[in-house]
C-alpha positions in Angstrom: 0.0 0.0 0.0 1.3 3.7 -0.7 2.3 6.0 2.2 -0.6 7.9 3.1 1.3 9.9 5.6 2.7 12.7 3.5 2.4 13.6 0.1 5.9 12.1 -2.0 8.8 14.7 -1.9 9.7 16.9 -4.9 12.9 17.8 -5.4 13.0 20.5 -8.0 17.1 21.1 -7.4 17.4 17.5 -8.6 14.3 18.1 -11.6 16.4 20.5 -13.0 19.8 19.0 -12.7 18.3 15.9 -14.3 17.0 18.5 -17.1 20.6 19.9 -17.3 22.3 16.7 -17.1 19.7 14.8 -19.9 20.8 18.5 -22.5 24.8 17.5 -21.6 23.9 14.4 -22.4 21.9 14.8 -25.9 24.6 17.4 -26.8 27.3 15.0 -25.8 25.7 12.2 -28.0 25.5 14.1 -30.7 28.9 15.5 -30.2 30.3 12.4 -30.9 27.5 11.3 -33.5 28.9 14.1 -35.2 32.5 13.6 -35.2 32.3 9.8 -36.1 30.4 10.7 -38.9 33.3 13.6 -39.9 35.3 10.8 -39.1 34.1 8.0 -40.9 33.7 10.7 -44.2 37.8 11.0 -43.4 38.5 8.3 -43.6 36.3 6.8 -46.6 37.5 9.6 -48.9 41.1 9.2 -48.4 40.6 5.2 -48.5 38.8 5.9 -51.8 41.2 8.2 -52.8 44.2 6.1 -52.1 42.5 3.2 -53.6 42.4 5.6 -56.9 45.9 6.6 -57.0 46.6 3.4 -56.7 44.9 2.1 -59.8 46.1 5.0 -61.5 49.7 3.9 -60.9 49.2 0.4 -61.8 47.8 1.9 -65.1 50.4 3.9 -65.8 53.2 1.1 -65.0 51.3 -1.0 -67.1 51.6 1.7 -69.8 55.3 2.1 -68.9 56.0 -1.9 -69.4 54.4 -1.9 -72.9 56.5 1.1 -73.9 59.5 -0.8 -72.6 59.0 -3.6 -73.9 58.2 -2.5 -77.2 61.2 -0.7 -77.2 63.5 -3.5 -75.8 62.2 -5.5 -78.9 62.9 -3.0 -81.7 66.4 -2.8 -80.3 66.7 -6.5 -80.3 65.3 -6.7 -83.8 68.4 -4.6 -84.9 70.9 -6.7 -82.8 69.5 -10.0 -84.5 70.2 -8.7 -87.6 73.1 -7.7 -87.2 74.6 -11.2 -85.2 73.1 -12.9 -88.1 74.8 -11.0 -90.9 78.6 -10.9 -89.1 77.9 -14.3 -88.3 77.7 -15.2 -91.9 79.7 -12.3 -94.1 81.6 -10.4 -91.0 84.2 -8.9 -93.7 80.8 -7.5 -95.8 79.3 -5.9 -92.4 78.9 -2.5 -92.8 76.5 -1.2 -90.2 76.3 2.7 -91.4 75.5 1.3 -94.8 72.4 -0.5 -93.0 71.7 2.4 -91.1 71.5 4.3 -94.1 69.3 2.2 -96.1 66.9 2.1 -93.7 67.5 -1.9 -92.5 68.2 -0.9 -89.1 66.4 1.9 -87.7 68.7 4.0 -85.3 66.7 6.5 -83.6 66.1 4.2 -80.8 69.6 4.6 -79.9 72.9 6.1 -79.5 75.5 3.6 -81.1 75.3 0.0 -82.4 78.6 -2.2 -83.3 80.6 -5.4 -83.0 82.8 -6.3 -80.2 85.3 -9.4 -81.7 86.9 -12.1 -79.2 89.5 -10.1 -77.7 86.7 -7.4 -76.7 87.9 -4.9 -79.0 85.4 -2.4 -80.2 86.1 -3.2 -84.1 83.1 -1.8 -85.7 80.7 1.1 -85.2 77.5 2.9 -87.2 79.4 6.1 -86.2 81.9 7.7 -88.3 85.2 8.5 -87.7 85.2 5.1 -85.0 87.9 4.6 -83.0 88.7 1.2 -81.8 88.3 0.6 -78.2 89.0 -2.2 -75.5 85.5 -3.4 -73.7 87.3 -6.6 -72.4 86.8 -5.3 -69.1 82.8 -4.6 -69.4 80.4 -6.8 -68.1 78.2 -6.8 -71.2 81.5 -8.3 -72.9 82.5 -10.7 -70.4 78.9 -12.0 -69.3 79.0 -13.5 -72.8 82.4 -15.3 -73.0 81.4 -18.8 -71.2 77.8 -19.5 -73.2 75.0 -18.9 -75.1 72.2 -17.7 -73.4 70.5 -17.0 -76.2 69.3 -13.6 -74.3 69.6 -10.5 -75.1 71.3 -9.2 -71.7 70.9 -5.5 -70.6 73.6 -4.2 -69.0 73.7 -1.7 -65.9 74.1 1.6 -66.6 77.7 2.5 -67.9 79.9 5.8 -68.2 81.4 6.5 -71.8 84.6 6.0 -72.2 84.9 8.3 -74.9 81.6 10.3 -74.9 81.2 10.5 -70.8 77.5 10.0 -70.9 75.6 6.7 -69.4 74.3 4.5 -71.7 72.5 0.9 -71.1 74.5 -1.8 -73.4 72.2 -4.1 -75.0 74.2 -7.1 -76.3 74.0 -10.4 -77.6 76.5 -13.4 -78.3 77.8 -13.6 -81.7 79.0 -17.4 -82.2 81.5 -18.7 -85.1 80.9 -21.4 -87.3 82.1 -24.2 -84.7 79.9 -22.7 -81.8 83.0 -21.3 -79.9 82.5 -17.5 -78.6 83.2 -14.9 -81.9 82.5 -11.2 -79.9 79.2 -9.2 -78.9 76.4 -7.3 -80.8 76.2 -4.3 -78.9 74.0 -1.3 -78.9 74.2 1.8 -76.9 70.9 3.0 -75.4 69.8 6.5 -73.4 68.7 4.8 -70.3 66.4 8.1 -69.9 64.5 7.2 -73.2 62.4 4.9 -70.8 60.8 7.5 -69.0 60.8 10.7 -71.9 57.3 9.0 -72.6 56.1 10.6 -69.9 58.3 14.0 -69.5 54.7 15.6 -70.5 52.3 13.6 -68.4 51.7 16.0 -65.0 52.3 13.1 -62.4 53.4 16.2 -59.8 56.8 17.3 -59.0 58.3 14.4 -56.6 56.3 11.5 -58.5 58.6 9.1 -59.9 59.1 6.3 -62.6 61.8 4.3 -62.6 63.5 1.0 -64.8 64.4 -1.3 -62.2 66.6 -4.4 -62.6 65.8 -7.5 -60.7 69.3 -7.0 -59.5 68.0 -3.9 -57.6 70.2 -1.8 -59.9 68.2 1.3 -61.1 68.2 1.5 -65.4 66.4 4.9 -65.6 65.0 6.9 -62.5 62.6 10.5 -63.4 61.7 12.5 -60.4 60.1 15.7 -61.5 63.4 17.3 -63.5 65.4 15.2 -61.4 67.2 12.1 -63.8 69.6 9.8 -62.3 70.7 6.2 -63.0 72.6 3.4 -61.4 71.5 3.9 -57.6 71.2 0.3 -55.8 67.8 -0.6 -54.3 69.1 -4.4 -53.6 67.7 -3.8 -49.9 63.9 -2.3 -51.3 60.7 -3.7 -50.1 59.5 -3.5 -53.9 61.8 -6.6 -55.0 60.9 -8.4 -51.8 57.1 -8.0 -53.5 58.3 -8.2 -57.1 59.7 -11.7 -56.2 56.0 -13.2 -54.6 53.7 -11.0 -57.4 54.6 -10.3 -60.7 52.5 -6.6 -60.1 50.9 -4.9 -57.5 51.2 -1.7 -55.0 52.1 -1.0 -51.7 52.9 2.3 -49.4 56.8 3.3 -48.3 59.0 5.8 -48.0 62.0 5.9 -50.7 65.5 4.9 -49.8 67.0 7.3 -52.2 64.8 10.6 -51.5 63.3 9.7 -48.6 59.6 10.5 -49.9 56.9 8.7 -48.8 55.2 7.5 -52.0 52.0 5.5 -52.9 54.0 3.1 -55.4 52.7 0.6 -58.3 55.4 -2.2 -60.1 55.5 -4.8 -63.1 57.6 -7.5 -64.0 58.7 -7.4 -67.5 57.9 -10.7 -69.2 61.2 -12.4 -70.9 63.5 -9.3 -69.4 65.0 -9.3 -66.1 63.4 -6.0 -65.3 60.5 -4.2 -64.0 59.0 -1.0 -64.1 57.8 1.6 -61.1 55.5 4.6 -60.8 55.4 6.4 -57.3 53.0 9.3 -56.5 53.9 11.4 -53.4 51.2 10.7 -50.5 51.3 14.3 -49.7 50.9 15.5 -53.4 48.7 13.0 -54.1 46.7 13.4 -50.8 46.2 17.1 -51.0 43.2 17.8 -52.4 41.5 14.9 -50.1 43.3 16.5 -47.2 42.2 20.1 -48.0 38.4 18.7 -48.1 39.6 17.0 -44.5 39.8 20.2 -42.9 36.5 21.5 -44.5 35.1 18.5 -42.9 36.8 19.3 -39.4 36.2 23.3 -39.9 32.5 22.5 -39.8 32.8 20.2 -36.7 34.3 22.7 -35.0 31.2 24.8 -36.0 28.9 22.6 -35.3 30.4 21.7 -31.9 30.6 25.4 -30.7 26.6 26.1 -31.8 26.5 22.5 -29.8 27.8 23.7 -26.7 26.7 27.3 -27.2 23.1 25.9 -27.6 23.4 23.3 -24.0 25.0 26.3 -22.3 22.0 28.3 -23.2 19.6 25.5 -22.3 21.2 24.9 -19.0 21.4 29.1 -18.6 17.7 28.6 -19.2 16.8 26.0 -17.1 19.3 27.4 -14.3 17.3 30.7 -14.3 14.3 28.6 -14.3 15.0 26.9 -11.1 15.9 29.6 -9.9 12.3 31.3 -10.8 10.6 28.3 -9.2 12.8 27.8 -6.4 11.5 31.7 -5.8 8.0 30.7 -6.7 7.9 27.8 -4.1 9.5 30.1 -1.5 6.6 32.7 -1.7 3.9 29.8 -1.9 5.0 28.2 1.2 5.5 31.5 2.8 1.9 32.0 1.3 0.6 28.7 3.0 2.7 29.1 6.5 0.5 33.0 6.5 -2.5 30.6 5.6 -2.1 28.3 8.4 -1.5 30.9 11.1 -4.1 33.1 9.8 -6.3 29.9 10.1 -5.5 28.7 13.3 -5.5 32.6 14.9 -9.1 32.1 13.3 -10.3 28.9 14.8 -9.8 30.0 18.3 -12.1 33.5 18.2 -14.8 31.9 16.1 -14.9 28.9 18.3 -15.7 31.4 21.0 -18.4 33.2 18.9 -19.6 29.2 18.2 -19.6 28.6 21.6 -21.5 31.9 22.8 -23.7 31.8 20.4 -25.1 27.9 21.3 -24.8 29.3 25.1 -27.3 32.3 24.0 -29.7 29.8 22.2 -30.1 27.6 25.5 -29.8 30.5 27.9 -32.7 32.9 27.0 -36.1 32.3 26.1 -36.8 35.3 23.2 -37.6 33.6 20.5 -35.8 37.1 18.6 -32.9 36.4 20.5 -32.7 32.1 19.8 -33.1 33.3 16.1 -30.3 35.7 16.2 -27.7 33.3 17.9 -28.8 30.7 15.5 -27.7 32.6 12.6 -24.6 33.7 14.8 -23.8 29.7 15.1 -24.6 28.7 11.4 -22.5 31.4 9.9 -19.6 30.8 12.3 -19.8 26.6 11.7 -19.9 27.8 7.8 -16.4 30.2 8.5 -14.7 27.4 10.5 -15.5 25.2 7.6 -13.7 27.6 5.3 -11.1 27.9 8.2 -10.5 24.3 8.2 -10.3 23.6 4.6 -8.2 26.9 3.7 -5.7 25.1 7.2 -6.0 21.9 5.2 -5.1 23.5 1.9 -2.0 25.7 3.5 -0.5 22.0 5.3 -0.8 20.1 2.4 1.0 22.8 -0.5 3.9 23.3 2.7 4.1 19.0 2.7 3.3 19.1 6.5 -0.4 17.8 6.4 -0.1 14.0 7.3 -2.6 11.3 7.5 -4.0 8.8 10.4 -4.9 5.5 8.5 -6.8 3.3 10.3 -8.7 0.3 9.5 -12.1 1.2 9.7 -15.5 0.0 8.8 -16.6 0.7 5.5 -20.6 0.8 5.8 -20.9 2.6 8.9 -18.7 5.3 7.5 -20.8 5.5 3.9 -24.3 5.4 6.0 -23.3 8.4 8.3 -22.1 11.0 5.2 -25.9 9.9 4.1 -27.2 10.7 7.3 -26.1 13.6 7.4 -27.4 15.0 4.2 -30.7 13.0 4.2 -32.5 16.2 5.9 -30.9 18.9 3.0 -32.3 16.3 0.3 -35.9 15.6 2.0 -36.2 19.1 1.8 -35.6 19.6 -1.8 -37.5 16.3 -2.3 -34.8 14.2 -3.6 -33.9 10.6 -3.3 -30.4 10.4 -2.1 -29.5 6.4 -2.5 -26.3 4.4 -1.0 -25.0 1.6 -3.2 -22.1 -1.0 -1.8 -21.5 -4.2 -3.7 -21.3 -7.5 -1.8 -17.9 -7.9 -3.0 -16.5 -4.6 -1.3 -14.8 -5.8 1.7 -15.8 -4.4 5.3 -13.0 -3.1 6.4 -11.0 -0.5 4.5 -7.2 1.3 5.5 -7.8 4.6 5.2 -7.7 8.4 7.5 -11.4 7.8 7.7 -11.9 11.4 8.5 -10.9 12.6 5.4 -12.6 9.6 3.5 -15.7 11.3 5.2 -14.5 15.1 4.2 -14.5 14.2 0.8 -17.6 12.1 0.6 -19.4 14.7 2.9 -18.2 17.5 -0.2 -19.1 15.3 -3.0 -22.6 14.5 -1.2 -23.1 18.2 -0.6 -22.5 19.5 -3.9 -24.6 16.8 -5.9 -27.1 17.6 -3.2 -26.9 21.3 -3.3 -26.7 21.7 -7.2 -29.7 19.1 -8.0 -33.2 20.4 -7.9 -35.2 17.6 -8.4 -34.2 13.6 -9.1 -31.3 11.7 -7.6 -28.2 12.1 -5.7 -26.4 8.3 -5.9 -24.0 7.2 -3.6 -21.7 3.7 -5.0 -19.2 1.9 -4.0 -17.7 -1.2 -5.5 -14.5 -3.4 -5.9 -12.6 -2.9 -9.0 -9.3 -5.4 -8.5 -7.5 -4.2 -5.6 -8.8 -1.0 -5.3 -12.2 0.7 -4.4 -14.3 2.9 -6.4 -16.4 5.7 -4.8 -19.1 7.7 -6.9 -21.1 10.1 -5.9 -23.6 10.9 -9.0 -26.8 13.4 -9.8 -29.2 14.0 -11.8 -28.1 18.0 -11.5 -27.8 20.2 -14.9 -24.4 19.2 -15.2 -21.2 20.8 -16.1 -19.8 22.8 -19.3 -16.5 21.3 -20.8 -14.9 24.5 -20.3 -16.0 24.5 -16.7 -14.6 21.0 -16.1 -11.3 22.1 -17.3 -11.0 24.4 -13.8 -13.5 23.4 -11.3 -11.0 21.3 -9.5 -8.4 24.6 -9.3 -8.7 26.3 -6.1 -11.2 29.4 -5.7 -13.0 28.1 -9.0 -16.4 27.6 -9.6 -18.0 26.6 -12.8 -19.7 29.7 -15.0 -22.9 28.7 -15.2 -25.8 30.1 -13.6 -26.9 26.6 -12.4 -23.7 26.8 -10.3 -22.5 30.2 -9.2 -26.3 30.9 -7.9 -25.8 28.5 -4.8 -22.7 30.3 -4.0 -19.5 28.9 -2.7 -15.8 29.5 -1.5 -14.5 27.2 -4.3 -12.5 25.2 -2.2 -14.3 22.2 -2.0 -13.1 20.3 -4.8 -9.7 21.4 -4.9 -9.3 20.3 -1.6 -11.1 17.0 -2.0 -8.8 16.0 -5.2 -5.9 16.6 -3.2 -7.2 14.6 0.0 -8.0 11.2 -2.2 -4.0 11.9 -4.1 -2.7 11.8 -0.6 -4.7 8.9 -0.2 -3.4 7.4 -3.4 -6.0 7.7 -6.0 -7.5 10.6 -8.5 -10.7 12.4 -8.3 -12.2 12.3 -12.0 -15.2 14.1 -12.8 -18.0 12.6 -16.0 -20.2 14.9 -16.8 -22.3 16.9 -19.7 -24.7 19.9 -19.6 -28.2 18.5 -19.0 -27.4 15.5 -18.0 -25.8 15.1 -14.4 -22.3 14.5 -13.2 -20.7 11.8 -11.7 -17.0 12.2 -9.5 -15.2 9.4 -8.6 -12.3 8.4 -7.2 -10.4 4.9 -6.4 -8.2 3.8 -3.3 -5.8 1.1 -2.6 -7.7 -1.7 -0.4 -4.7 -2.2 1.6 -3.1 -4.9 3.3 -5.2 -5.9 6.0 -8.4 -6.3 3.6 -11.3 -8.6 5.6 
């Protein structure tokens, strides 16, 4: 059963803290709804973005393989041509004649001629040749022991006579008997690789670079930047190269130290493979500049965030602060009530008390008249004392109730009794109603059970000019229902809305004829919350009302 000894505590401090805390707590949600989603965006673009430049690259080193290979088989077109025709007639080679009549075509590189046996440079499609000794050079030497039947590509070598790096292209020329009868060489611009792309905007630290399986760089472009013959033997991208003939992967460069989003190929048939590298923060920029828009307008939207809670708490501060002000002058309101009351009760208690002494005492009929209106006026202002007492208490939380477990019809048949002479004179039937079912015994502060039914019986007695005034109770579960119901004019809508607020009456004229403080109700819907229920009121012009109210049966129910 509820506590019917005081009405439940509010604590508007800890309302509004709750109110502040649950605003923190939205913006604080949001806060972070917000920057998981900037976040999230972040992150998606650049993954997006990376995954891109990525593709881009491979496309490009695919582009960069065909070129190379294309061009690594026009060279070795030339150099089979020429093995096969010094193999044959080597006193008839002359390799400016086949230059010039267009059989070899020599504006994919620098030099083409025959080293003999002793690696002696004998003969050149350059006039004016000078004979040199190559024994020394790898592309000689690598030659001398077999056939591989390959054409090798040399790393990058500094002219002897001309001082410029080349690339040496050779293959073996063999005599008659198989033994080893010199070299096919040709001279190529290792920078001729990556001129293809001198025009294609890849920014100024991208790279593309010829890379031998050996790690030795062929041709390296980097912006305006063109080296060769740099070692990457220790580079991540062979490691890769060696388990996937292409792919991609992220590292920073071991010769410029740039980190770079890179893509590679293997070149089929040539011990070589091709690189394109795009600098992450070149490549990154734009993705990055939309980053910061992105965390600009967090930022925004976090400061109107906070600037908006603030304000809400500012608000709700200053409105606790209003109420806290409110409740102070309505309980210094009701403490002035309940003095002012009880300052009352003791002076018109006198005048009560005189004024029954008077009626017994004297024997003018003038006089018993006048003390009779003395004592019903005074009972009527102790009434209004009592209830306006009982009003003060319960708005200042200090009115407690008695429950007791009292008998139920005794209490229902004495509010009758009590108004049974106010409705014989009007001529009405005033009726009590209680179900078998309703137990005898209810736990309850039978006085103010009796306060409220003696209101409710009063008004439906007082506003009803001919018909009924029905009293009910019955069980309904664990709880009892009390109606009190007439066959009055009934109420307005709009009147219903306010005749339980204090000092209310209904507009009517039905209603504000008979007079009254307005207290009544007001107090009688607070008396049956204390009691744990709710006073509800049915009603519609013409046709009666009906209040009624439930309470819990309790725990000691018989």
């Amino acid at each position: 059963m509820p506590d019917l000894s005081r009405p439940p505590a509010s604590n508007p401090h800890s309302a509004s803290a709750q109110g502040r805390r649950l605003v923190w707590t939205f913006a604080l949600a949001l806060l972070v709804l917000n920057w998981c989603a900037i976040t999230f965006k972040i992150h998606n673009e650049e993954s997006l973005e990376i995954a891109s430049i990525n593709q881009d690259n491979l496309n490009l080193a695919r582009a960069l393989e065909e070129h190379t290979l294309r061009t690594l088989k026009s060279v070795d077109q030339a150099v089979m041509f020429l093995k096969y025709q010094y193999e044959r007639h080597p006193e008839k080679v002359d390799i400016a004649a086949y230059v010039r009549d267009g059989m070899i075509f020599s504006n994919l590189f620098n030099q083409l001629g025959i080293i003999d046996e002793h690696g002696q440079y004998i003969l050149s499609n350059l006039p004016n040749h000078k004979v040199l000794d190559l024994s020394d050079r790898e592309h000689f030497r690598v030659h001398i022991a077999r056939d591989t039947g390959q054409l090798f590509v040399s790393k990058p070598v500094l002219g002897r006579a001309s001082g410029k790096w080349s690339l040496q292209l050779t293959r073996r020329i063999n005599k008659p008997d198989g033994s080893f009868g010199g070299v096919v060489v040709v001279s190529l611009d290792p920078l001729y690789f990556t001129q293809l792309y001198a025009d294609v905007n890849l920014g100024p630290h991208s790279v593309i670079t010829l890379l031998g399986l050996d790690g030795i760089v062929r041709a390296r472009k980097s912006g305006k930047d063109e080296q060769v013959g740099q070692s990457l033997a220790n580079s991540p991208i062979l490691t890769a190269a060696s388990k996937e003939a292409s792919g991609t992967l992220e590292l920073t460069s071991s010769i410029d130290k740039i980190d770079r989003f890179f893509a590679y190929r293997v070149l089929f048939d040539y011990p070589l493979m091709v690189i394109v590298g795009s600098d992450r923060n070149e490549a990154l920029a734009e993705t990055r500049h939309r980053a910061w828009s992105y965390l600009a307008f967090g930022g925004l939207v976090t400061l109107i965030v906070l600037a908006f809670s603030w304000g809400i708490g500012l608000l709700l501060a200053r409105l606790e602060q209003s109420r806290a002000k409110a409740e102070e002058a309505n309980r210094l309101k009701s403490e002035f009530l309940a003095s002012m009351s009880h300052e009352l009760r003791t002076p018109l208690n006198g005048i009560i008390g005189y004024a029954e002494l008077l009626q017994e005492s004297t024997d003018d009929q003038d006089l018993r008249e006048y003390a009779g209106t003395i004592h019903s006026s005074g009972s009527h202002l102790l009434e209004l004392v009592n209830s306006i007492l009982d009003l003060a208490k319960i708005e200042a939380g200090r009115f407690e109730l008695a429950p007791t477990l009292e008998p139920l019809q005794p209490l229902l048949q004495r509010v009758v009794q009590a108004h049974q002479p106010q409705a014989d004179g009007k001529g009405l039937a005033l009726n009590l109603e209680i179900d078998r079912d309703v137990p005898r015994q209810l736990l309850c502060d039978h006085l103010r059970l009796t306060q409220v039914l003696n209101n409710l019986v009063h008004n439906g007695v007082k506003f009803t000019d001919r018909g009924t005034v029905d009293v009910s109770v019955r069980r309904d579960g664990k709880r009892i229902r009390f109606a009190v119901r007439d066959s009055g004019p009934g109420i307005a809508p709009a009147d219903q809305e306010t005749i339980f607020d204090k000092f209310r009456q209904g507009e009517s004229f039905a209603t504000r004829r008979q007079g009254g403080s307005g207290l009544g109700l007001a107090l009688s819907r607070q008396l049956v919350e204390l009691m744990g229920g709710r006073l509800t009121l049915q009603s519609e012009p013409g046709r009666g009302s009906e209040f009624y109210f439930t309470l819990p049966i309790g725990e000691k129910e018989e």
